[in-house]
ZAGUNU-525975 format. One line per 8 residues: number of its first residue (from 1); their letters; for each residue x, y, z of C-alpha. Coordinates in nm, 3 decimals. Each point is the difference from the previous one (the first is absolute). Layout:
BEGIN
NUM	a	X:Y:Z; ...
// end
This chain:
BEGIN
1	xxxxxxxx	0.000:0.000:0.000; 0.128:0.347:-0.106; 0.054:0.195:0.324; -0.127:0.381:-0.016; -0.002:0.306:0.219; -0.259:0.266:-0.011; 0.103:0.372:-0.013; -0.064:0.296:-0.188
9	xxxxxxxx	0.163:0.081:-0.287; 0.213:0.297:0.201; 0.075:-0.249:0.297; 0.108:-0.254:-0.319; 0.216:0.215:-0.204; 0.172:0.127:0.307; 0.072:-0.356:0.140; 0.106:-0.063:-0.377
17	xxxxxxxx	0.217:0.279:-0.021; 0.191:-0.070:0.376; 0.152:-0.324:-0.151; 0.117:0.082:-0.321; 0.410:-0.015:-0.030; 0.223:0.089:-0.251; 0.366:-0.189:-0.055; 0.327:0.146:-0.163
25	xxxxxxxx	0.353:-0.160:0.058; -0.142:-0.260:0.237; -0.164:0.272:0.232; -0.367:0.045:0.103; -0.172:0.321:0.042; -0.376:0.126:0.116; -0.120:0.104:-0.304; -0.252:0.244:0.132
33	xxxxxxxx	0.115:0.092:0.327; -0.228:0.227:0.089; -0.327:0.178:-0.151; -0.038:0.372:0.095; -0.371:0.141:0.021; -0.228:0.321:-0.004; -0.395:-0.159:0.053; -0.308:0.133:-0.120
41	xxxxxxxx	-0.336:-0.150:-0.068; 0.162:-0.169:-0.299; 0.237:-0.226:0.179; -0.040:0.084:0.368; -0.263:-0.310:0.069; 0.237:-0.230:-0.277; 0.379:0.027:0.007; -0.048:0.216:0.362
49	xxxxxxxx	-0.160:-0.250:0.174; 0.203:-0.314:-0.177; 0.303:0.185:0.084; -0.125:0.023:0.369; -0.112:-0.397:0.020; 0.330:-0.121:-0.124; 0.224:0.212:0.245; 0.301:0.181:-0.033
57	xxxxxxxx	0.226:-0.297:0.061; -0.082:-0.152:-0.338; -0.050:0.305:-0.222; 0.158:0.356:0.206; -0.241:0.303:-0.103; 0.176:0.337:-0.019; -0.280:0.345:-0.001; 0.063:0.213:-0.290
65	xxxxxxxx	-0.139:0.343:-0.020; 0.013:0.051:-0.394; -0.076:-0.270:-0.259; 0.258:0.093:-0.266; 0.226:0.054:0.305; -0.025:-0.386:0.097; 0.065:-0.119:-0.348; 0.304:0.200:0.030
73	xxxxxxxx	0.097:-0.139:0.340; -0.046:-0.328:-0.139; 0.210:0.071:-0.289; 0.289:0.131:0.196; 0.010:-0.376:0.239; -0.029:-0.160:-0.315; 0.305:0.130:-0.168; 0.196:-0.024:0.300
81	xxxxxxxx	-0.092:-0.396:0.036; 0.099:-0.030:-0.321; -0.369:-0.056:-0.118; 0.044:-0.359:0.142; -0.249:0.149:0.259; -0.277:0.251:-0.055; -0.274:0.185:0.201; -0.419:-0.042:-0.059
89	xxxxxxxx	-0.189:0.314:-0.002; -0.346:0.059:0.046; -0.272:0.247:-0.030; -0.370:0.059:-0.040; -0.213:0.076:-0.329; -0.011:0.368:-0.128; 0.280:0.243:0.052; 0.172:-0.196:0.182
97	xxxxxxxx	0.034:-0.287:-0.306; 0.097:0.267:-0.200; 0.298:0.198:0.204; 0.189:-0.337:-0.077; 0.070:0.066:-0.320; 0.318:0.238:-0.033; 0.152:-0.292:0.295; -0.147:-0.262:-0.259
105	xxxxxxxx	0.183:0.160:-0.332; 0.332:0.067:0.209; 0.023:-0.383:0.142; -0.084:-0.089:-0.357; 0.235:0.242:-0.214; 0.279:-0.100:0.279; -0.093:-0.401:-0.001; -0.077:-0.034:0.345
113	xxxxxxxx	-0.229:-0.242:0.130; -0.288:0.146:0.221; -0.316:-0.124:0.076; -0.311:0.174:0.001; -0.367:-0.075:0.140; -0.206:0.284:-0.062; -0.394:-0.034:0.129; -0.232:-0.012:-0.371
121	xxxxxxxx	-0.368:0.069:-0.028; -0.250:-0.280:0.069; -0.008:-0.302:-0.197; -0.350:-0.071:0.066; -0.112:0.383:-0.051; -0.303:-0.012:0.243; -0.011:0.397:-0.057; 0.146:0.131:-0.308
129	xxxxxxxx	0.197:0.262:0.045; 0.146:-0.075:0.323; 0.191:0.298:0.173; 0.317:0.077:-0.218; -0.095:-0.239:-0.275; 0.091:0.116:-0.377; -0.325:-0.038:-0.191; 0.112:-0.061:-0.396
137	xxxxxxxx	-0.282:-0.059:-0.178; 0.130:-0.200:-0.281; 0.193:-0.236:0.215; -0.164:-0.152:0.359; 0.299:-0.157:0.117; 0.227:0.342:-0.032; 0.178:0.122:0.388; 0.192:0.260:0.051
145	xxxxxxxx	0.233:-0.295:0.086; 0.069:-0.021:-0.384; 0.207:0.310:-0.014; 0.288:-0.292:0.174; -0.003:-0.192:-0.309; 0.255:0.147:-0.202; 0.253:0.079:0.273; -0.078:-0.353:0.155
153	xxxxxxxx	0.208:-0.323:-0.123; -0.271:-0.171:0.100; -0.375:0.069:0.077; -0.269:-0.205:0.090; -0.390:0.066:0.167; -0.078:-0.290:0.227; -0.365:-0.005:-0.039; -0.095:-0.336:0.119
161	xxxxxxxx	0.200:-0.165:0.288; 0.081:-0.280:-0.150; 0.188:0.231:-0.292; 0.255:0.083:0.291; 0.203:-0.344:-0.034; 0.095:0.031:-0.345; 0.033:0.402:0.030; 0.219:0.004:0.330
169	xxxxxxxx	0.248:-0.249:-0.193; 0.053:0.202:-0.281; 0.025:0.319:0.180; 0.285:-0.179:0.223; 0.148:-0.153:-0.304; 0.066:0.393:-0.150; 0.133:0.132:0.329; 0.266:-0.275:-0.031
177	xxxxxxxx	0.064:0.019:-0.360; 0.353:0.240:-0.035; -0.118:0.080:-0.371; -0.348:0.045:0.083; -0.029:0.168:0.355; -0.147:0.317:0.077; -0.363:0.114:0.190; -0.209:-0.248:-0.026
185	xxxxxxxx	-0.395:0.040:0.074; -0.293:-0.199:0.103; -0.321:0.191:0.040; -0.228:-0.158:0.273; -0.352:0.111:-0.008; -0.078:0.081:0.368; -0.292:-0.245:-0.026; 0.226:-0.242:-0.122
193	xxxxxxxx	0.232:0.014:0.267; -0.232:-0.063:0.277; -0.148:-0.290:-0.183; 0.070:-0.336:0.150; 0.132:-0.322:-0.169; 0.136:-0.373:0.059; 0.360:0.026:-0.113; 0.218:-0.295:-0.064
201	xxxxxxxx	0.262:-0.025:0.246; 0.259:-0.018:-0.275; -0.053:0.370:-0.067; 0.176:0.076:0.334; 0.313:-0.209:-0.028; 0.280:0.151:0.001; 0.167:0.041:-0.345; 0.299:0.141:-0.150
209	xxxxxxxx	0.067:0.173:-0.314; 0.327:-0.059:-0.164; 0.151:0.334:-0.103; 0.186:-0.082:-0.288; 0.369:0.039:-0.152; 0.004:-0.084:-0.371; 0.322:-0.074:-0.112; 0.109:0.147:-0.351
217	xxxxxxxx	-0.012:-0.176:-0.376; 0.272:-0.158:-0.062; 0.023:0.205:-0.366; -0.103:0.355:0.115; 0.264:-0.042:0.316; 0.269:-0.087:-0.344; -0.147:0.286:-0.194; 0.078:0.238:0.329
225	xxxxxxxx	0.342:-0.137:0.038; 0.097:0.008:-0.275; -0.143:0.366:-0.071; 0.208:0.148:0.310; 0.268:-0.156:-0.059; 0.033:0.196:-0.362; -0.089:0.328:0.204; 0.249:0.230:0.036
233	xxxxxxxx	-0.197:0.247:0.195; -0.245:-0.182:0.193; -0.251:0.116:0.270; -0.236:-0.181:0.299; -0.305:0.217:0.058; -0.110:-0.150:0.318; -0.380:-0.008:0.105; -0.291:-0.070:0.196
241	xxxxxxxx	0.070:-0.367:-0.054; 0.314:-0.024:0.142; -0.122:0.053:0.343; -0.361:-0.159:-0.016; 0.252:-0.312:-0.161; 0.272:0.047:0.333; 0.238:0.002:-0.260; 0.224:0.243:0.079
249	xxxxxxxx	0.286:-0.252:0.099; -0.037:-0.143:-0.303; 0.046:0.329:-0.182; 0.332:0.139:0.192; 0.162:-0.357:-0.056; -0.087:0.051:-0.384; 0.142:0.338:0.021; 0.277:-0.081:0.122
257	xxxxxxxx	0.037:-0.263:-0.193; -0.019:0.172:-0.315; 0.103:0.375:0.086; -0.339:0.121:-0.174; -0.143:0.290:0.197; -0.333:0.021:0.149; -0.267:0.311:0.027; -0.297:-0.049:0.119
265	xxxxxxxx	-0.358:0.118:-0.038; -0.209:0.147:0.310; -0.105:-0.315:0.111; 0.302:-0.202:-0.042; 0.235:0.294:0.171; 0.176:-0.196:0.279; 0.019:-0.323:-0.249; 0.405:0.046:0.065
273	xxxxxxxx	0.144:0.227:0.302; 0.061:0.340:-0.091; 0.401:-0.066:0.056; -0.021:-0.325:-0.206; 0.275:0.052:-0.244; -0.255:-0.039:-0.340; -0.294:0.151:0.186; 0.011:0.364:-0.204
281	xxxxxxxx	-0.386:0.121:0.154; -0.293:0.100:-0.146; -0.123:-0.003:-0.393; -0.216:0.205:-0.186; -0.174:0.338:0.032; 0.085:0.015:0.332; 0.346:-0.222:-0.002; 0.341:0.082:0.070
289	xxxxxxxx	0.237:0.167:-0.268; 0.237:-0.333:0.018; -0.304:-0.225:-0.094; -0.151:0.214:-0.258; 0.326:0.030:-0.157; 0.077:-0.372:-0.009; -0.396:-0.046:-0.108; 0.053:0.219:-0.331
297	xxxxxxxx	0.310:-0.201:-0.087; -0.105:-0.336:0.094; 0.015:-0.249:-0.321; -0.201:-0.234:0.247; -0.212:0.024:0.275; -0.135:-0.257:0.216; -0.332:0.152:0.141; -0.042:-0.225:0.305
305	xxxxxxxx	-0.319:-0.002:0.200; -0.107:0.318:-0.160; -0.309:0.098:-0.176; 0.191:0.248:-0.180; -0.247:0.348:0.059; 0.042:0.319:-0.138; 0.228:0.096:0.296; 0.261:-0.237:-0.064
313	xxxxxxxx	0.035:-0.006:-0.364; -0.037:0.410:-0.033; -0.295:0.016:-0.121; 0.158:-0.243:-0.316; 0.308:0.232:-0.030; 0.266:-0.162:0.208; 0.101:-0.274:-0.173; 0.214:0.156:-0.305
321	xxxxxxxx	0.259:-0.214:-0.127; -0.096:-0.137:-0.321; 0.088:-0.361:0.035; -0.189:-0.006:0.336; -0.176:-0.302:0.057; -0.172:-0.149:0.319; -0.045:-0.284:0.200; -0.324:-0.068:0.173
329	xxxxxxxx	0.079:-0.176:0.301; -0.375:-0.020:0.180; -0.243:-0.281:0.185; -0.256:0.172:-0.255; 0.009:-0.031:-0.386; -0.189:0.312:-0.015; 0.292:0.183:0.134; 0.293:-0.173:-0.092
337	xxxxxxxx	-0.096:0.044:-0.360; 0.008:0.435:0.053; 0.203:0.168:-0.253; 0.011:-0.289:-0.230; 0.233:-0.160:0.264; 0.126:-0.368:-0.082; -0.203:-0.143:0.289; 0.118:-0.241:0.366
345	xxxxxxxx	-0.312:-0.069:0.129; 0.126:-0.132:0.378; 0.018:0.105:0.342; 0.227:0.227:0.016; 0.279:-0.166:0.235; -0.013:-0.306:-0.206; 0.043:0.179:-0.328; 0.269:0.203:0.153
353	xxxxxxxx	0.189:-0.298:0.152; -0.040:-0.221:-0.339; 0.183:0.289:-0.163; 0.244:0.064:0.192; 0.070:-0.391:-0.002; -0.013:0.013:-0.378; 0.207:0.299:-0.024; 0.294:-0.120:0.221
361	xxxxxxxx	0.332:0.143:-0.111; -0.173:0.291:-0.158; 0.065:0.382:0.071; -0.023:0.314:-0.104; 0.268:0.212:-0.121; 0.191:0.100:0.297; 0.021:0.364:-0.167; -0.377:0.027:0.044
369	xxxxxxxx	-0.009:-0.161:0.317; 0.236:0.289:0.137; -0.165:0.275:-0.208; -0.348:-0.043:0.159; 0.168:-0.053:0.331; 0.134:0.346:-0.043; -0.313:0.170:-0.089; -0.174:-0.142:0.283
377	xxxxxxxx	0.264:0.133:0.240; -0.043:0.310:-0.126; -0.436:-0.006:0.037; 0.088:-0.079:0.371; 0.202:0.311:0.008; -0.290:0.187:-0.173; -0.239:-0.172:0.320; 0.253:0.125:0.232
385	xxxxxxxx	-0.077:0.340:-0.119; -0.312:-0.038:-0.008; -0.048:-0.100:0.372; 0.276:0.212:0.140; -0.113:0.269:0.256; 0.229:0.290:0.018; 0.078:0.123:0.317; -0.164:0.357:-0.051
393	xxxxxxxx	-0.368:-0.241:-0.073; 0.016:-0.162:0.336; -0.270:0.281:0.151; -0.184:-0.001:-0.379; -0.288:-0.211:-0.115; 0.144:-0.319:-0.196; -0.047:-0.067:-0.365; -0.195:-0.318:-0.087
401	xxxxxxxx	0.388:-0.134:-0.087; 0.138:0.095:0.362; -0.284:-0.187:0.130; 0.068:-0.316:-0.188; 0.365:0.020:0.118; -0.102:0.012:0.359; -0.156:-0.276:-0.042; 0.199:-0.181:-0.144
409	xxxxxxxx	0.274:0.090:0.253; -0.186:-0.133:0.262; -0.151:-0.391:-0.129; 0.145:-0.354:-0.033; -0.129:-0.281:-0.233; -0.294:-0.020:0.223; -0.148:0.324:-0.029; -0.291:-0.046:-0.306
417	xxxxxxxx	-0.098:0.372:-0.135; -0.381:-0.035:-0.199; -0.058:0.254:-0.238; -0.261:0.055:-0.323; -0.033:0.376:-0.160; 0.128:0.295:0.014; 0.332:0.146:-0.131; 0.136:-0.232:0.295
425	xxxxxxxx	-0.016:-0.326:-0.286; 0.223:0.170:-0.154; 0.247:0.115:0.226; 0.032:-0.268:0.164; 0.043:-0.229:-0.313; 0.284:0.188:-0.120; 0.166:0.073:0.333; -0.082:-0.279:0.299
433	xxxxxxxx	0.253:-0.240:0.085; -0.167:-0.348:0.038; 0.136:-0.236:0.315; -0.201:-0.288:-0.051; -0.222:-0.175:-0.251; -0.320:0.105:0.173; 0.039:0.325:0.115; -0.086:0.239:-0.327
441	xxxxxxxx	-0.370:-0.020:0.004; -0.081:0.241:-0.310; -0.385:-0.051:-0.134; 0.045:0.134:-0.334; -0.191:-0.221:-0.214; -0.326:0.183:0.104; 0.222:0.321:0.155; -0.343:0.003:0.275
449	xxxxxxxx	0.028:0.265:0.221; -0.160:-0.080:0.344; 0.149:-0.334:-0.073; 0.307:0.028:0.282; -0.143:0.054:0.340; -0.229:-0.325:-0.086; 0.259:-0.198:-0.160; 0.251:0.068:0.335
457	xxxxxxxx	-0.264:-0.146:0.205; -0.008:-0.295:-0.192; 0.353:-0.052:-0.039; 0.059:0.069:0.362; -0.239:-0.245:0.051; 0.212:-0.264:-0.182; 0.342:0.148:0.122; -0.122:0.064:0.398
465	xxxxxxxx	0.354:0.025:0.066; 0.173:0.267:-0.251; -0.037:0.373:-0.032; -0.245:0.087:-0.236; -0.004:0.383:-0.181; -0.317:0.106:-0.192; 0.171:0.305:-0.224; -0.294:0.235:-0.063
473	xxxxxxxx	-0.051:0.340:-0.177; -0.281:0.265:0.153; -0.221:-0.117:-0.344; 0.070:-0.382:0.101; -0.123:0.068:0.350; -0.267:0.199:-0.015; -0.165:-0.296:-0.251; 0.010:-0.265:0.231
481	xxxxxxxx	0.112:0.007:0.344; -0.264:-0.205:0.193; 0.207:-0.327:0.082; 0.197:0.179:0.200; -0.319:-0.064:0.236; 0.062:-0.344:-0.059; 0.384:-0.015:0.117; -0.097:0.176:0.256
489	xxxxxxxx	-0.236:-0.242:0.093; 0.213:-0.338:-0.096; 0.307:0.144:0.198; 0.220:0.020:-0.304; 0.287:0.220:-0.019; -0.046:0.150:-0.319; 0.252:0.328:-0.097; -0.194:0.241:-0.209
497	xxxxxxxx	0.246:0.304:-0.134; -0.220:0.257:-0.123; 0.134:0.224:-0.265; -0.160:0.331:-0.076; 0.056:0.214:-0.236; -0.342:0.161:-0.062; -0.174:-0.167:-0.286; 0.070:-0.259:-0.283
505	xxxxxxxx	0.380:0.063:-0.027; 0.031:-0.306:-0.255; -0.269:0.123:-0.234; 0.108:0.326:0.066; 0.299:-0.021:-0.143; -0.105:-0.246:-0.244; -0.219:0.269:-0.102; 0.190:0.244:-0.054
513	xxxxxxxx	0.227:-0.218:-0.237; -0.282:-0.039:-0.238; -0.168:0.341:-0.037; -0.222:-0.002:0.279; 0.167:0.227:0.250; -0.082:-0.135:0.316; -0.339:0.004:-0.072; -0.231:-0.106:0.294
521	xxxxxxxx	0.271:-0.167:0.168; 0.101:0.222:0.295; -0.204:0.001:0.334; -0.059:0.351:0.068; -0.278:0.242:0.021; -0.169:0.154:-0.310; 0.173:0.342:-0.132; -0.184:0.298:-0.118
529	xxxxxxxx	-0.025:-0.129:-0.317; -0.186:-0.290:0.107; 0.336:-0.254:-0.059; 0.154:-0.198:0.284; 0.277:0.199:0.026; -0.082:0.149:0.398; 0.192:-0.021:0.278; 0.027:-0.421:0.139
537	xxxxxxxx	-0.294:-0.121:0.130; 0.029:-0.028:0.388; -0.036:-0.420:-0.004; 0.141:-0.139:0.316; 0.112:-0.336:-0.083; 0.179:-0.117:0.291; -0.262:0.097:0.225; -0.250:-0.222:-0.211
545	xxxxxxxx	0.241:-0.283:-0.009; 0.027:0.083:0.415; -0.387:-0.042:-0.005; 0.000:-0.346:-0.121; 0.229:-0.105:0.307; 0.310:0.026:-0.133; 0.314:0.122:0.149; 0.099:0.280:-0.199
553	xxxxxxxx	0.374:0.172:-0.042; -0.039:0.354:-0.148; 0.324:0.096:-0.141; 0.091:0.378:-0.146; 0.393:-0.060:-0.098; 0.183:-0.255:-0.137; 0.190:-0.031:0.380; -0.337:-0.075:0.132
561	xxxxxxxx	-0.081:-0.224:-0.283; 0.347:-0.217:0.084; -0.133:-0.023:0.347; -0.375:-0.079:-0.116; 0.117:-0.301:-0.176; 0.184:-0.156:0.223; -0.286:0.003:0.274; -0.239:-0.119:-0.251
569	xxxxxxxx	0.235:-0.284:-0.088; 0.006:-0.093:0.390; -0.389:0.047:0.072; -0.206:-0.294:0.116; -0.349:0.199:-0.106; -0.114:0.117:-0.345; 0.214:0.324:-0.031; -0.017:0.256:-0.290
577	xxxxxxxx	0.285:0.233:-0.064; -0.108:0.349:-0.172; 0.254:0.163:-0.216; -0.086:0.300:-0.212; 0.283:0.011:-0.278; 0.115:0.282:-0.209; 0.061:-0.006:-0.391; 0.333:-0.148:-0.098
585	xxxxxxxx	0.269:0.233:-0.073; 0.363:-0.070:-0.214; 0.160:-0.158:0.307; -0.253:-0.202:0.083; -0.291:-0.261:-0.208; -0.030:-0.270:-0.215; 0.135:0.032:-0.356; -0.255:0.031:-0.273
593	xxxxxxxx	-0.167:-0.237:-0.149; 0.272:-0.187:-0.220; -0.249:-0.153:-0.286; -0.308:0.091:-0.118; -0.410:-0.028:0.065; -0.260:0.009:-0.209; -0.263:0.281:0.092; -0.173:0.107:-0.271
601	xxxxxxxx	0.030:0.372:-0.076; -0.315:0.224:-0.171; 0.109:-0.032:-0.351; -0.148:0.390:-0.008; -0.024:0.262:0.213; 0.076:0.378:0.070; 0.149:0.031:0.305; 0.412:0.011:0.001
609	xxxxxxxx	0.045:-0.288:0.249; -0.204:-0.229:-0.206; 0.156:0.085:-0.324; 0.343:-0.084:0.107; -0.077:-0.312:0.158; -0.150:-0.135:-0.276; 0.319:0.073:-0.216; 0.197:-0.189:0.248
617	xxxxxxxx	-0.293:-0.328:-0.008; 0.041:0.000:-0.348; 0.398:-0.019:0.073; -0.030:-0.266:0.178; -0.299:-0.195:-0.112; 0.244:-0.025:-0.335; 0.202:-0.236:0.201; -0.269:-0.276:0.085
625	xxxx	0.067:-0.296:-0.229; -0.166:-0.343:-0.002; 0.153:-0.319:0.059; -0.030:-0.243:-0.250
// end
C-alpha cells in the first residue's frame, strides 16, 4: 500500500523544498536554505502558515521589509555560496508579486539561482475580480504574475495540487542547472495553497541534484590548443564563470603555465590576485590602460566565463587587431559561440586544466611576457596616485579615489566590499586591488541600484564571519534602504559607506559627455528659471540611516574618514559610515575611461554641447567592427 501524508499544498512545497540538496566535488549543500517573506492576504494563510507548521529548524524564515529587496538579499547569499545554495522568497498577490521583478531580471541577467513564491489570484475564482486581480478580457487565466515570465528561467502556476510534484522538480532542477540558473517562479493561487492533499511520501525524501562539470570535446579542446599556441599576442578575459566554476586555481596554474595574461570582466575581477604576476586588472569601458592595451593587440583571446557585454568588448571597438580571433571557453553554447568564437563548451576549471595539460611546454614570448608586466607596474603607479592623500587634504573632504584607498589600506582577504551603480563600478573596476577570489562583489550585469544594502545582508548571511562593505552613492541609498531594518533585526554586522555627492554623479557626468549637460541629474532645489540648478537640497542621510537602528559614523575630512573606517571595520552592530566627497582634482581620481561606450548621441540638435558630442560618437562609433 502506497503510504501518504495529508497537507496543504504550502505545508507540502515547504517540506519539499527543506530536503532538497545540491552536490559539487563530492560536497552537499541546502539548496534553499532559507525562504524570506512579506504576507498579505495572498500568501499569509498559504506559505505563512506552512512556513509556521514546519518550524524554523527545517526551513529558517528571515522578515524582509521590501520585495525586490529580498530577491536581492537572496541573490547576494547565492553568489557567495557559489549558487550551490540559494534562498526562497515569498510574497502575496498584487504589488507585492510585482516588486519582484527588477530582483527577478538581475538574478536572471547575472545567472543566479533564486527562488520565488509569489501569492496568485484564485484558481477557483469564487468572485471575479478578487482584490488586486488583473482583469484581461481576452485571456481568463492572465496575473499580474505573468510580468515574471520573461525575466524567469523558469515559470510555472500550480493550479491544482497535484500539479506541484512535477512543477517543484523542475523548478529545483533549474536552480541547480549552472547553464540554466537564475529566478525561478511558481505562482500559488492563495486558494490553492490552503488546499489539502494525500501526498506520496516519496515527494519528501531527501534528494540531491548533481551540479555538473562537463568536461571539454576532445576536437574543440585540439582546435583551442592548437589556436594559442600559434598566438603571438594572446589574451584571457576572465568572467562570471570563473568564480560560479571555483576555478580560479585552475586559471593561475594555466597562467603561469603559459605566461598569457589575464583581465577580467566585473564579475570575474578577483579571478587571479591583484599581485598575481599575469593578473593586469580590469577590461573594457571601464578597464585598466594595461588590459585595454593588450585587448586591442590581442591576435587571440580566450573569453572565459564571460558573456561578453557591451562593457567589456567597448561597445564592439576594443578588439582591433585584424587577425583577432576568439576562443569561447563557456558551460553555455550560447555564449561560448559570441564573436564568432571557435567554441569549448566545459566547465570552466576543466577546460582550463585540459589546456594547460595539452599545452605543456608552451609559452609565450618572454618579450611580451615582460612588456605587459611593465605596463601593469606602471597602472599600479597610476592607482597609487590615484589613492594618495596629500598631507595638505588630511582636514579636506576625500575624493571618491581617496576613499577607495582607505579602504583598501585597511582590509585583508576577508573583507568582501558589495557594490552595483554608480560611478563607484567604475572606479573601483579600474582601481581596487583584489585579495581573494570572493571578495569583489560588483553587480554589473543589471548595474541595480538599491541592489547593495540587500545583497550585504545576504552575503553576510552566508559569510557570518567576514567583514562585509555595502559601497553606496546618495542616488543608491535613497532607492532602497529598508533592509537595513532587517540587519538590524537579524544581528548582522553589515558596513554601509554612504557616499554623497548630491545627485546622480554617474549620470551626471555621463551626461554631460553626450550633450546633455547634467540635465536632471543634480539634487538641488529648483533655480529661478525653473531648472534644478538651486542650492543642495537639505537631505540628511545619515540621520535616516540612524533611524533605521544603525550605528552611524558621520565623517567631514578625510582624517575623520581614516578613523570612520577603521571603527566600522571593528563594529559588532550594523554601522554606516557617512562621507561627503568632493570632485576629483589633478592629484587625486581615477583615470578616464580608457575604451569606449556606446551612448547614443541626438544625431541633430542646436545646442553646442550636443553638437560636439555627436562629432566625437560618430568618431568613435567608426571603430565598432563585427566579428566574423
Amino acid at each position: 500500500m502506497r503510504h501518504t501524508t495529508r497537507l496543504t499544498v504550502a505545508q507540502a512545497l515547504i517540506r519539499f523544498l527543506s530536503r532538497q540538496y545540491t552536490e559539487r566535488d563530492g560536497r552537499r549543500h541546502r539548496l534553499i536554505a532559507a525562504t524570506w517573506g512579506i504576507f498579505g492576504h495572498g500568501n499569509v494563510a498559504g506559505i505563512g502558515q506552512a512556513l509556521l507548521e514546519t518550524g524554523r529548524a527545517d526551513m529558517p524564515f528571515l522578515q524582509g521589509r521590501n520585495e525586490q529587496a529580498m530577491v536581492h538579499a537572496a541573490v547576494g547569499f547565492a553568489r557567495q555560496s557559489g549558487r550551490l545554495s540559494a534562498h526562497a522568497v515569498t510574497t502575496s498577490i498584487g504589488p507585492g508579486a510585482t516588486n519582484l521583478v527588477t530582483g527577478a531580471a538581475l538574478a536572471t541577467i547575472n545567472r543566479i539561482p533564486v527562488l520565488l513564491l509569489p501569492g496568485d489570484a484564485f484558481a477557483t475564482r469564487p468572485a471575479d475580480p478578487v482584490l488586486q486581480q488583473l482583469e484581461v478580457p481576452y485571456a481568463g487565466d492572465v496575473s499580474v504574475n505573468d510580468t515574471l515570465r520573461p525575466v524567469s528561467r523558469h515559470f510555472d502556476r500550480i493550479t491544482r495540487p497535484e500539479a506541484l510534484i512535477p512543477a517543484a522538480l523542475q523548478a529545483m532542477r533549474v536552480l541547480a542547472d549552472p547553464v540554466q540558473t537564475g529566478a525561478v517562479t511558481l505562482a500559488l493561487p492563495q486558494d490553492v495553497q490552503a488546499e489539502a492533499y494525500d501526498w506520496p511520501e516519496e515527494f519528501f525524501a531527501e534528494r540531491v541534484w548533481g551540479v555538473r562539470r562537463p568536461r571539454p570535446d576532445r576536437d574543440e579542446l585540439a582546435h583551442a590548443a592548437e589556436a594559442v599556441r600559434a598566438a603571438a599576442r594572446p589574451l584571457v578575459i576572465a568572467g562570471g564563470g570563473i568564480r560560479h566554476s571555483g576555478a580560479q586555481t585552475a586559471l593561475a596554474a594555466f597562467a603561469e603555465a603559459t605566461g598569457i595574461p589575464v583581465a577580467s570582466t566585473q564579475a570575474g575581477k578577483g579571478a587571479l590576485p591583484y599581485d598575481h604576476p599575469a593578473d593586469v586588472g580590469g577590461v573594457g569601458h571601464t578597464g585598466t590602460a594595461t588590459a585595454d592595451a593588450l585587448a586591442r593587440g590581442a591576435d587571440l583571446v580566450i573569453a572565459a566565463g564571460t558573456r561578453l557585454t557591451d562593457f567589456t568588448t567597448a561597445s564592439a571597438t576594443l578588439f582591433q587587431n585584424p587577425a583577432v580571433r576568439f576562443i569561447g571557453l563557456n558551460l553555455d553554447p550560447y555564449d561560448a559561440h559570441k564573436l564568432a568564437a571557435r567554441p569549448l563548451v566545459a566547465d570552466a576549471r576543466e577546460a582550463l586544466e585540459e589546456l594547460r595539460t595539452a599545452l605543456a611546454g608552451h609559452r609565450v614570448d618572454p618579450a611580451y611576457e615582460a612588456a605587459y608586466r611593465r605596463a601593469k607596474a606602471g597602472w599600479e603607479e597610476r592607482v597609487d596616485r590615484a589613492y594618495a592623500v596629500p598631507r595638505e587634504d588630511e582636514d579636506e573632504p576625500p575624493t571618491q579615489a581617496q576613499l577607495l584607498g582607505l579602504l583598501d589600506g585597511l582590509v585583508d582577504a576577508g573583507d568582501i566590499l558589495i557594490n552595483a551603480a554608480g560611478s563607484l563600478p567604475g572606479d573601483l573596476h579600474q582601481l581596487w586591488r583584489s585579495r581573494s577570489a570572493d571578495q569583489y562583489h560588483v553587480e554589473y550585469g543589471y548595474s541595480c541600484m538599491g541592489y547593495e544594502i540587500p545583497a550585504a545582508l545576504g552575503t553576510a548571511l552566508a559569510a557570518p564571519d567576514r567583514p562585509v562593505w555595502a559601497l553606496v552613492g546618495d542616488g543608491t541609498y535613497l532607492m532602497n534602504p529598508t533592509e537595513i531594518v532587517t540587519a538590524v533585526q537579524e544581528g548582522v554586522p553589515i558596513k554601509v559607506v554612504i557616499v554623497d555627492n548630491h545627485g546622480y554623479a554617474s549620470i551626471g557626468g555621463l551626461s554631460g559627455a553626450v550633450g546633455g549637460e547634467g540635465f536632471g541629474t543634480a539634487y538641488r532645489f529648483r533655480a529661478g528659471d525653473g531648472s534644478y540648478t538651486g542650492p543642495p537640497l537639505p537631505v540628511d542621510l545619515a540621520a535616516n540611516a540612524a533611524s533605521l537602528g544603525m550605528a552611524v559614523i558621520r565623517t567631514r575630512t578625510v582624517g575623520d574618514l581614516r578613523k570612520a573606517l577603521a571603527e566600522a571595520r571593528e563594529a559588532d552592530r550594523p554601522t554606516c559610515v557617512y562621507a561627503r566627497t568632493r570632485t576629483p582634482d589633478t592629484v587625486s581620481g581615477p583615470p578616464p575611461a580608457q575604451a569606449w561606450w556606446d551612448v547614443p548621441v541626438a544625431e541633430t540638435a542646436t545646442r553646442t554641447a550636443a553638437v560636439g558630442a555627436r562629432e566625437e560618437y560618430d568618431r568613435q562609433a567608426a571603430q565598432r567592427r563585427r566579428h566574423l
